[in-house]
C-alpha positions as CSV (number, residue, x, y, z in Angstrom):
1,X,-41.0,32.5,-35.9
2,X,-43.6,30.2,-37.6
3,X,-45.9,29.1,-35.3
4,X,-46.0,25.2,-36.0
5,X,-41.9,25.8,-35.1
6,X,-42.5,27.4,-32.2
7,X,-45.4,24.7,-31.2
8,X,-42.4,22.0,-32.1
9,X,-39.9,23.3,-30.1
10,X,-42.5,23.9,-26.9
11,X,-43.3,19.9,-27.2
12,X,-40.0,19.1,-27.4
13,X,-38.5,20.8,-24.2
14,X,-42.2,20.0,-22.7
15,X,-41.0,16.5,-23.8
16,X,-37.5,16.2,-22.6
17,X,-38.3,18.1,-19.1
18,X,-40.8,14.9,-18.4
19,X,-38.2,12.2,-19.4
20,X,-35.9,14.1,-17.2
21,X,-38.6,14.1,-14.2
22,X,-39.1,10.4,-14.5
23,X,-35.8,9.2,-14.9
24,X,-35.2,11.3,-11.5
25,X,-37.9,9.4,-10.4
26,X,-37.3,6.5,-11.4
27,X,-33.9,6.5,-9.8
28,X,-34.6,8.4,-6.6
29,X,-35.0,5.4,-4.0
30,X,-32.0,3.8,-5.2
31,X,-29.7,7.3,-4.8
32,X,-31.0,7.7,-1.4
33,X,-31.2,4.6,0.3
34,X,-28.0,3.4,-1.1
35,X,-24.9,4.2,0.7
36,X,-21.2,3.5,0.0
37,X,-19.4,0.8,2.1
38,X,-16.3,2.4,3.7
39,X,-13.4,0.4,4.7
40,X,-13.9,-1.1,8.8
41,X,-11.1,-0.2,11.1
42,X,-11.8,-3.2,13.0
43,X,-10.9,-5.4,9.9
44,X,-8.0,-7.5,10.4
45,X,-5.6,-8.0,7.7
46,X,-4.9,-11.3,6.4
47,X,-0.6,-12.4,6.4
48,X,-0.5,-16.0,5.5
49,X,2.9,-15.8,7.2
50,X,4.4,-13.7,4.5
51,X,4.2,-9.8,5.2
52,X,6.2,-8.7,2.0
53,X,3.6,-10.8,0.3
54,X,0.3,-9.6,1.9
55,X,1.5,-6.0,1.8
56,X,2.3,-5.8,-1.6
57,X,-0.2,-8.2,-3.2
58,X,-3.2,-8.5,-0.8
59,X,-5.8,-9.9,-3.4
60,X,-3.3,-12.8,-4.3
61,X,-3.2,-13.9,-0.5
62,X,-6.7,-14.1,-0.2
63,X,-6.9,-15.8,-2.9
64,X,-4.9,-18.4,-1.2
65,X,-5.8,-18.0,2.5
66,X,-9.8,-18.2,1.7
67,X,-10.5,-21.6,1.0
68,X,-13.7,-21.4,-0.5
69,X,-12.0,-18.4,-3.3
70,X,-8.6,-21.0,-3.8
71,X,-11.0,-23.9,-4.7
72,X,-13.0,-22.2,-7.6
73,X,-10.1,-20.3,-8.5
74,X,-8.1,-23.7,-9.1
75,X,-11.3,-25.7,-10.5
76,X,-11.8,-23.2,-13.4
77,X,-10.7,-24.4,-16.6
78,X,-9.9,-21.3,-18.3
79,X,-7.5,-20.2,-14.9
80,X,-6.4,-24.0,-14.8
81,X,-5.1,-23.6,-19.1
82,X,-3.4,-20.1,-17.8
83,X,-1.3,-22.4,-14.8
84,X,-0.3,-25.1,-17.0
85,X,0.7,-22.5,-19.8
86,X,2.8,-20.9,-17.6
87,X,4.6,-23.8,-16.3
88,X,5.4,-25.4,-19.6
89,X,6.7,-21.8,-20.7
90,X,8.9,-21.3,-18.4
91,X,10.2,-25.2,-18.7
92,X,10.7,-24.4,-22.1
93,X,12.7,-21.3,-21.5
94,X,14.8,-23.1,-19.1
95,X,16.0,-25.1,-22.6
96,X,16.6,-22.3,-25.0
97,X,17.1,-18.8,-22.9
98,X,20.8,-20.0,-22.4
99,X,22.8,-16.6,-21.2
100,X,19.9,-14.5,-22.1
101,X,18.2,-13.1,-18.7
102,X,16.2,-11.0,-20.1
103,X,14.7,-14.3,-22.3
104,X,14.2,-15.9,-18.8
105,X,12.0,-12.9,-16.8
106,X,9.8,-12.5,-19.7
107,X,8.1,-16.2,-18.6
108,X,8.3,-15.5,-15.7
109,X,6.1,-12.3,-15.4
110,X,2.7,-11.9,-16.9
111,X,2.4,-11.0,-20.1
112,X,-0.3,-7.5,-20.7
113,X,-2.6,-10.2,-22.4
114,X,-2.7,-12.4,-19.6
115,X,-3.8,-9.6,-17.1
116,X,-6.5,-8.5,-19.0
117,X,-7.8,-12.1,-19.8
118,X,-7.6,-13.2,-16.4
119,X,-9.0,-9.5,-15.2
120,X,-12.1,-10.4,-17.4
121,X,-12.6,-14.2,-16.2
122,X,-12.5,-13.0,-12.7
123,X,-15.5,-10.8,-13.7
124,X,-17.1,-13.2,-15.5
125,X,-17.0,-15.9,-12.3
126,X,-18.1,-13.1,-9.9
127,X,-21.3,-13.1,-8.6
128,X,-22.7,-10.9,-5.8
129,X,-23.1,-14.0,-3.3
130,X,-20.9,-16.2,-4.2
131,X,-17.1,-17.0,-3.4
132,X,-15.5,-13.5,-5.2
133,X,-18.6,-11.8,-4.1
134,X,-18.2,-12.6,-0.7
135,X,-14.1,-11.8,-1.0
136,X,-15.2,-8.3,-2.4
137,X,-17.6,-7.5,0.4
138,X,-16.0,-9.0,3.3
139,X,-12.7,-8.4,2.6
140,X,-11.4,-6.3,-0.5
141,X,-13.6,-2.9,1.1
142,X,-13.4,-3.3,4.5
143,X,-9.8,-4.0,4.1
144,X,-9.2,-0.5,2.5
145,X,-6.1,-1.7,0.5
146,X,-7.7,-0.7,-2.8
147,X,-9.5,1.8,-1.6
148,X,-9.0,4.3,-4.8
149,X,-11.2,1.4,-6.9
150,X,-13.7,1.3,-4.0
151,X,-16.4,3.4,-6.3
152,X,-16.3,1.0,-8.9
153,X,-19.1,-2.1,-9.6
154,X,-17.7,-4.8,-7.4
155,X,-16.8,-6.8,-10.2
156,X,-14.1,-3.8,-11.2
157,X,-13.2,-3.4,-8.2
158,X,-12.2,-7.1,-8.1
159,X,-10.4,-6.8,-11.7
160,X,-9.0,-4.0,-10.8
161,X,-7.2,-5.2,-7.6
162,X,-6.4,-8.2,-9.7
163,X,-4.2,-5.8,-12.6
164,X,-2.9,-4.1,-9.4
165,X,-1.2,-7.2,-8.4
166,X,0.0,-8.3,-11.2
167,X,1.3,-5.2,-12.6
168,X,3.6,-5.1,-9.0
169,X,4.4,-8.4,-9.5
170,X,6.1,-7.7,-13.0
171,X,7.6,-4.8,-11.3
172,X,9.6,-6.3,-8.4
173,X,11.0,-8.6,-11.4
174,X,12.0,-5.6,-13.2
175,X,13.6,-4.3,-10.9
176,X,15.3,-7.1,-9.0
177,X,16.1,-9.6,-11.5
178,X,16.3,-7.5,-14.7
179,X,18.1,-4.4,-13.4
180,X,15.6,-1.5,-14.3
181,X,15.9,1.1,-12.4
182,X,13.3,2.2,-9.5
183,X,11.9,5.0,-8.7
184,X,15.0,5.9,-6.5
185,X,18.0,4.2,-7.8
186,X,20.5,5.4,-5.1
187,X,18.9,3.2,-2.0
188,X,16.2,0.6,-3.8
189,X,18.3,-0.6,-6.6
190,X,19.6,-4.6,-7.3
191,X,22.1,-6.1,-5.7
192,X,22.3,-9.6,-7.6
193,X,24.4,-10.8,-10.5
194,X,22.5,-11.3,-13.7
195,X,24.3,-14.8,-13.6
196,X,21.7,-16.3,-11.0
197,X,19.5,-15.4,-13.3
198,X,19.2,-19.4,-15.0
199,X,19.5,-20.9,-11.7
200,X,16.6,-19.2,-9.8
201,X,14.4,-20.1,-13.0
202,X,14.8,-23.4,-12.6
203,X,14.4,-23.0,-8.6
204,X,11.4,-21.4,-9.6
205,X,9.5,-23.7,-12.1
206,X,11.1,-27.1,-9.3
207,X,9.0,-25.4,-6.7
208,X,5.9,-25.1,-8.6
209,X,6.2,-28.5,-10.8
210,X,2.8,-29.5,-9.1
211,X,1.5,-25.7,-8.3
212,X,-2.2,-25.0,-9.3
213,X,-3.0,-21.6,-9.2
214,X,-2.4,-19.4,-12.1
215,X,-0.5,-16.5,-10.1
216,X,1.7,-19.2,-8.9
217,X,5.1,-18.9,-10.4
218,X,5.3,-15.3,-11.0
219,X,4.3,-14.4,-7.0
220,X,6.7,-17.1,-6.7
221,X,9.7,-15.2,-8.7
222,X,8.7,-11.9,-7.3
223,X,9.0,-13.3,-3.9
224,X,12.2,-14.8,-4.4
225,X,14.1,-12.2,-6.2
226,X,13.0,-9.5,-3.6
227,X,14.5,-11.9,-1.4
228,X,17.4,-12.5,-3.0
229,X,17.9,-9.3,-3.3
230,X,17.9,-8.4,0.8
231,X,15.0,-6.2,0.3
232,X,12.4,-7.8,2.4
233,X,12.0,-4.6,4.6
234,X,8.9,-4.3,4.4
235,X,8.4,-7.6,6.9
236,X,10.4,-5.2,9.3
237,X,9.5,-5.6,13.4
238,X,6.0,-7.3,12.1
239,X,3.9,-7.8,13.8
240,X,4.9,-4.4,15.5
241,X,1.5,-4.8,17.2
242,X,3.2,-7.4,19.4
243,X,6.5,-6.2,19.5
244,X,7.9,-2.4,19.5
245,X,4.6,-0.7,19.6
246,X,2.8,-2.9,21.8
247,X,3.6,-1.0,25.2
248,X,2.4,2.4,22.8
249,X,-0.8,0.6,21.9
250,X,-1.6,-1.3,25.5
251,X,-2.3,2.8,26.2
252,X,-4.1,3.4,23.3
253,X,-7.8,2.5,24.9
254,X,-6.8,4.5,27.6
255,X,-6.0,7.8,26.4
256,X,-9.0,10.8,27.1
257,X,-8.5,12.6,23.6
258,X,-10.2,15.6,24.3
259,X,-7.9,16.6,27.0
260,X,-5.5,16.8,23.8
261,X,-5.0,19.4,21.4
262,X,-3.1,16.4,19.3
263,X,-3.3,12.8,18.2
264,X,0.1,12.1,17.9
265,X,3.7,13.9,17.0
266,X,5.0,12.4,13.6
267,X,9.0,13.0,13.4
268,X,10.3,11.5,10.2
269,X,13.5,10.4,10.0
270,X,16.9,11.4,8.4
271,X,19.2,9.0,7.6
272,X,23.0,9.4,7.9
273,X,25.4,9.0,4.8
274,X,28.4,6.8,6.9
275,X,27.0,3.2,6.9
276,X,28.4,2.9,10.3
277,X,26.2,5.9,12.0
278,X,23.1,4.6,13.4
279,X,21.3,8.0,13.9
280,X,22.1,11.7,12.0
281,X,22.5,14.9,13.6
282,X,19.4,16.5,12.0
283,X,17.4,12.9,13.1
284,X,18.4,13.8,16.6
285,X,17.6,17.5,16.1
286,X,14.1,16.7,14.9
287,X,13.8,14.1,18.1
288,X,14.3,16.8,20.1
289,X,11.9,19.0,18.6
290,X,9.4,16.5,18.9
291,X,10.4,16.0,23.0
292,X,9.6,19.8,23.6
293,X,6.1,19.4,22.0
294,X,5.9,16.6,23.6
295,X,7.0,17.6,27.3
296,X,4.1,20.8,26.3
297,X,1.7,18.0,26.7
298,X,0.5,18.5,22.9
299,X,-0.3,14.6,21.9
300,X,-0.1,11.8,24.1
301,X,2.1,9.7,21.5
302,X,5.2,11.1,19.2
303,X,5.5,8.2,16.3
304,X,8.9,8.3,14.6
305,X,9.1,7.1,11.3
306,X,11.9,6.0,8.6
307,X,13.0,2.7,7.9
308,X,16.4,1.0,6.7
309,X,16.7,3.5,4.1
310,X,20.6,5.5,3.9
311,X,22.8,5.2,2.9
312,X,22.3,2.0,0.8
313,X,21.4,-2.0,2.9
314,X,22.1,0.4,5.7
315,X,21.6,-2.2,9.1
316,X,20.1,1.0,10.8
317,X,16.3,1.4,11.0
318,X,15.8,5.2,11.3
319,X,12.6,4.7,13.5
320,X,13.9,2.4,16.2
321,X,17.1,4.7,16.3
322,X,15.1,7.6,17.2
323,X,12.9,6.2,19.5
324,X,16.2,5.0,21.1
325,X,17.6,8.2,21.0
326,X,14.3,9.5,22.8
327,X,13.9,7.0,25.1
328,X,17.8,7.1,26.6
329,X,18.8,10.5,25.7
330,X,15.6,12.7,26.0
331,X,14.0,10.8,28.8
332,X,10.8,10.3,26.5
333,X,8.9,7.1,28.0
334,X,8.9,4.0,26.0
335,X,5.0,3.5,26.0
336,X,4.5,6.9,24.8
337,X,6.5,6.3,21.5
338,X,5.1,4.2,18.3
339,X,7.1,3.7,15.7
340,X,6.6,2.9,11.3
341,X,10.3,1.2,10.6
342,X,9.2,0.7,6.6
343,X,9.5,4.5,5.3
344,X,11.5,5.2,3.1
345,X,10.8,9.0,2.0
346,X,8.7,12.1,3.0
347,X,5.7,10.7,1.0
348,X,5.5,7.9,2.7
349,X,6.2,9.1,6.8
350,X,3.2,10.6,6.3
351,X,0.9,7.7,4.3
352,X,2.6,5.4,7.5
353,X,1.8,7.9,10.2
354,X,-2.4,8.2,8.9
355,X,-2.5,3.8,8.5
356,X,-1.4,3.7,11.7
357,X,-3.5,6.3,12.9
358,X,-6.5,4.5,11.6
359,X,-5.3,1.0,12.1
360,X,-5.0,1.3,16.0
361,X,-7.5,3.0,16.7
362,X,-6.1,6.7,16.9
363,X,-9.1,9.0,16.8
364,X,-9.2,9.3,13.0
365,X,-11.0,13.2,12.8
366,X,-8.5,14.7,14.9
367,X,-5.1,16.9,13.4
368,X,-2.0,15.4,14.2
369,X,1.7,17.3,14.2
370,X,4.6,16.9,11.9
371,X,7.5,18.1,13.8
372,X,10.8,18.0,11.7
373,X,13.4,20.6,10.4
374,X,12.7,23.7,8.5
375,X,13.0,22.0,5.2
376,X,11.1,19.7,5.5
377,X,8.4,20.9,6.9
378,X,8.2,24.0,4.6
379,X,8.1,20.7,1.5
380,X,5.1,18.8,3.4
381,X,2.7,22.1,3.4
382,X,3.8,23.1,-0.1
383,X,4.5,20.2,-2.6
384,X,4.4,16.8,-0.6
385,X,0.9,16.6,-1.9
386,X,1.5,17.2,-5.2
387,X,4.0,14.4,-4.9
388,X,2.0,11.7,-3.4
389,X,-0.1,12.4,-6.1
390,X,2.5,11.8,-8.7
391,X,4.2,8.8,-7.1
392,X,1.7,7.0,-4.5
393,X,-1.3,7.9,-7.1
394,X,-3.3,9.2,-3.6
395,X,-2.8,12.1,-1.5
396,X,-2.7,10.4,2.1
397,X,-3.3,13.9,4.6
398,X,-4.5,17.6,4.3
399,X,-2.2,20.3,5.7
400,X,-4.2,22.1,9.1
401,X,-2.1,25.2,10.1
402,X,1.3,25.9,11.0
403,X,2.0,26.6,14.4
404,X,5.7,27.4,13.4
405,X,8.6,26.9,10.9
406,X,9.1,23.3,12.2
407,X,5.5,22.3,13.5
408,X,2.2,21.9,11.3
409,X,-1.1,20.5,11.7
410,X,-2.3,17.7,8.8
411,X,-5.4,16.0,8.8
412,X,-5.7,11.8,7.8
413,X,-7.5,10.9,4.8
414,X,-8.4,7.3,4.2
415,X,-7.1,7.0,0.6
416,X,-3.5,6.4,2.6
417,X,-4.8,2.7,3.3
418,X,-4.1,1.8,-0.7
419,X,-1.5,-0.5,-1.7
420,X,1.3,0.5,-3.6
421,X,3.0,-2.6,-5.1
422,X,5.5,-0.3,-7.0
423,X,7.3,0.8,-3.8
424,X,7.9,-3.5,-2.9
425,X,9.8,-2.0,0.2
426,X,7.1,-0.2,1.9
427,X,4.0,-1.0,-0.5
């Protein structure tokens, strides 16, 4: 090799191993002094009277429920143009959609341009200290419910919350006032006639004649559609705090963990196919499995869990049948059973089980116990995971060990506390 070459190449990794070492350098302090805010299990979550609402689009009711965030929101010319745009829209469509429902939903969902325009003016009004920054800090993180955008700049984070919404929003009108199907047609599908379709518009666009918030009318028509529809379940026994689960919880502060190998005994529910059975045969056979562990003195709590779910606008709440079922049947003490009444499938017993975990203040480190039928237990060690992934975009627990062909360990993971608007039943 030529000499000035070899000289060359000597300065130039010489060179780049420097710029390497100061940049490092140069970025050390931050990288270790800095250090991620996790969501706060003492954070209450805000309702604004609505729980379908706060569950499903939790940004949105902030935005109304914080002063200070609803008056620059509604001050903001560019978010004001979007509100009145809307509104004439939809007046407009009242005049020419005639029969066409389809011509009616469009204006009353947003648009893909409209997300990302209002996405971006969110991040251009956000500031670290003021009103959005605040939100962000004091509510969005600590709240947990978009967890999965929580390693984002704040300013994503808020945008991406904000697409979040929306995006649910357009689908609870999709599915409830335009027909599509959801992700499972046999128990969450419409139950309307297409015909109302005119008539709610113009409900819509009365109630919000003088509305000034650019989310408005279409968190207006996904509210009322879901209602319409009878598919407010996820409202269900709230605020269970107060009512079914408070005797559970009253005990909560006084359980000494350590002389448990448990925190709790999740028993998801199986629904019956007559509409006039309140519990099934394999939901009382899993109840029963979950009373031996139980009576073994495993976990201080068993938490059943399934809500209104088969067959379909069943009247029975698989969790509060069960916990009947324990409580006369079994002999299992009221105050030692919590229940999640909004489940509607595997996936989603388990997400319930691990908020709940963390939201009353279950220790959050400690294995808990799925104790169902062979099935179903053999499907959350071996492809539930793989299935949260694909439909709740988060994978909520980690399998521990299996104790037998109807008991496992699983472990909580905080990604459970995220939002999923596109499961409006239990979001």
């Amino acid at each position: 090799m030529h000499p000035t070459i070899w000289l060359h190449m000597t300065f130039s990794i010489s060179d780049l191993v420097t710029r390497l070492l100061l940049l490092v350098l140069f970025h050390l302090p931050q990288a270790t002094f800095a250090q991620k805010q996790l969501p706060d299990p003492h954070y209450k979550l805000v309702t604004a009277g609505s729980y379908v609402q706060s569950k499903n689009y939790y940004l949105l009711t902030l935005f109304q429920q914080l002063p200070e965030v609803s008056t620059i929101l509604k001050k903001d010319p560019v978010l004001k143009t979007f509100a009145a745009n809307k509104l004439d829209s939809l007046q407009q469509a009242l005049k020419n959609c005639e029969k066409n429902g389809a011509c009616y939903t469009s204006y009353l969902k947003f648009s893909e341009a409209e997300i990302e325009q209002i996405a971006q003016r969110l991040k251009a009004l956000y500031r670290p200290g003021n009103e959005l920054g605040r939100l962000v800090k004091d509510h969005l993180i600590p709240s947990g419910a978009y967890i999965l955008f929580q390693d984002l700049p704040a300013e994503e984070m808020l945008a991406k919350a904000w697409s979040q919404d929306a995006a649910g929003i357009n689908y609870a009108i999709s599915v409830y006032a335009d027909g599509k199907k959801p992700n499972y047609p046999n128990i969450d599908s419409i139950s309307i006639n297409a015909g109302v379709l005119y008539n709610t518009a113009s409900l819509i666009a009365a109630e919000n004649a003088y509305q000034t918030s650019f989310f408005d009318i279409p968190l207006t028509a996904a509210l009322t559609f879901i209602d319409l529809n009878e598919r407010d379940q996820a409202a269900d026994f709230e605020p269970m705090e107060k009512g079914e689960n408070k005797p559970a919880l009253d005990r909560i502060s006084t359980i000494k963990w350590n002389t448990y190998k448990y925190s709790l005994i999740l028993v998801p529910g199986a629904g019956p196919d007559d509409p006039a059975t309140p519990l099934s045969g394999e939901g009382m056979l899993r109840c029963r499995l979950a009373a031996l562990q139980y009576r073994k003195g495993w976990a201080p709590f068993i938490l059943t869990s399934g809500g209104k779910v088969h067959p379909y606008k069943t009247r029975y709440c698989e969790a509060t049948e069960m916990k009947k079922y324990l409580v006369d049947k079994l002999h299992i003490p009221a105050n030692a059973i919590l229940i999640d009444p909004h489940a509607r499938h595997t996936t989603t017993n388990m997400r319930n089980a691990v908020r709940i975990i963390y939201r009353y203040g279950i220790p959050f480190d400690k294995a808990a116990l799925t104790c169902t039928t062979r099935g179903q237990s053999a499907m959350i060690e071996k492809t539930l995971i793989d299935r949260c992934k694909r439909e709740l975009n988060e994978a909520p627990y980690k399998i521990g060990n299996r104790l037998s062909a109807t008991e496992m360990e699983f472990y909580p993971q905080l990604d459970a506390l995220q939002i999923n608007p596109l499961e409006p039943l239990d979001p």
